[in-house]
Structure formats: structure tokens, C-alpha cells
FITORVO-80881 format. One record per residue (C-alpha): x negated, y negated, z; residue number from 1; residue in three letters. Coordinates in steps of 0.1 Angstrom, whole numbers, always signed. Last residue first. Layout:
BEGIN
KOLNU    east   north      up   resi   resn
KOLNU       X       Y       Z    NUM    ALA
...
//
This chain:
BEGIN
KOLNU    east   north      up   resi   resn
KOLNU    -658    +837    -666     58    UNK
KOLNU    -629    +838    -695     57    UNK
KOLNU    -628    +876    -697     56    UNK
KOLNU    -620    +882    -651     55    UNK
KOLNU    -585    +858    -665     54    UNK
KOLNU    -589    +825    -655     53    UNK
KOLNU    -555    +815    -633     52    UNK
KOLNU    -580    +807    -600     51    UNK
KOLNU    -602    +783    -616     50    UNK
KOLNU    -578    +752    -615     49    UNK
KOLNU    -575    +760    -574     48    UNK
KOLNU    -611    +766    -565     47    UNK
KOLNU    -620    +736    -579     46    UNK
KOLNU    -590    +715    -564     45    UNK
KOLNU    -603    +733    -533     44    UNK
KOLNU    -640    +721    -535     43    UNK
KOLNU    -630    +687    -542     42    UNK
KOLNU    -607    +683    -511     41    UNK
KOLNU    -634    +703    -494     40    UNK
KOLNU    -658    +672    -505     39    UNK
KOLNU    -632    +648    -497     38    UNK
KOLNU    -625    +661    -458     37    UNK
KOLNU    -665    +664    -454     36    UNK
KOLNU    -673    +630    -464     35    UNK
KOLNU    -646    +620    -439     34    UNK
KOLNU    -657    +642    -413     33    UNK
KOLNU    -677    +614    -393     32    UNK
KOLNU    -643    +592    -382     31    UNK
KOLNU    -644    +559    -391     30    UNK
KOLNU    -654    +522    -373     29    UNK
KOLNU    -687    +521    -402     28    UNK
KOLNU    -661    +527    -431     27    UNK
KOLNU    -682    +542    -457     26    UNK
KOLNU    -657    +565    -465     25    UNK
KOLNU    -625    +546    -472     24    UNK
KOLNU    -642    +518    -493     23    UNK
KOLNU    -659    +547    -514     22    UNK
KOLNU    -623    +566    -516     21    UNK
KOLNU    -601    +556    -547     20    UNK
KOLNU    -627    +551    -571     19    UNK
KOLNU    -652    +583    -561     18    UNK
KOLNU    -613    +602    -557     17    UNK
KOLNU    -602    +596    -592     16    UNK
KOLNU    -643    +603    -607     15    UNK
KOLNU    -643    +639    -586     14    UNK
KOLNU    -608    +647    -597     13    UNK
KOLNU    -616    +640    -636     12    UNK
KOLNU    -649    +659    -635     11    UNK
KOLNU    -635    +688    -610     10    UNK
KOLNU    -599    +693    -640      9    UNK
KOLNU    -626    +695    -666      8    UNK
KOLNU    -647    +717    -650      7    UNK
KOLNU    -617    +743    -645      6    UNK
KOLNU    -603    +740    -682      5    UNK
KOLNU    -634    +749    -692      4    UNK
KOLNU    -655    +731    -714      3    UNK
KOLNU    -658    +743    -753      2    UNK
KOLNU    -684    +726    -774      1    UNK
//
């Protein structure tokens, strides 16, 4: 089974930052982005990995 290089790279960032960032998030004195700053965080990594991937590999 062949998984892209790009899913692999969101599967591994998406566990690092769930570990590192559940304390940070639910913080009831923080700001109301936060979810929003690690989901574009996610979304960019994404973005980033699938950008080299030739217009054959998609």
C-alpha cells in the first residue's frame, strides 16, 4: 500500500501537535483563535509537503 509522502507528513504533524497542544487549547483564560491557529498550522504543513508532487503523482 503506497501513502503519500504528503499524508504521511499531516498523520505525524497532526498526532505531534494533539500531544503537544490539548493543555494549551483548552485553556478556559485563552484566546478563542487557538483551535484556529493549529488547524491553519495543520492545513499549511499540508499544503507545504504536497507542493513538490509532480501534476503525475496526484
Amino acid at each position: 500500500m503506497y501513502i503519500p509522502r504528503s499524508v504521511l507528513v499531516l498523520l505525524v504533524v497532526i498526532y505531534v501537535l494533539f500531544m503537544l497542544s490539548v493543555d494549551w487549547i483548552n485553556q478556559t483564560d485563552g484566546a478563542w483563535y487557538r483551535p484556529f491557529l493549529v488547524g491553519l498550522l495543520i492545513i499549511g504543513v499540508a499544503a507545504w509537503s504536497n507542493r513538490k508532487q509532480d501534476s503525475d503523482e496526484v
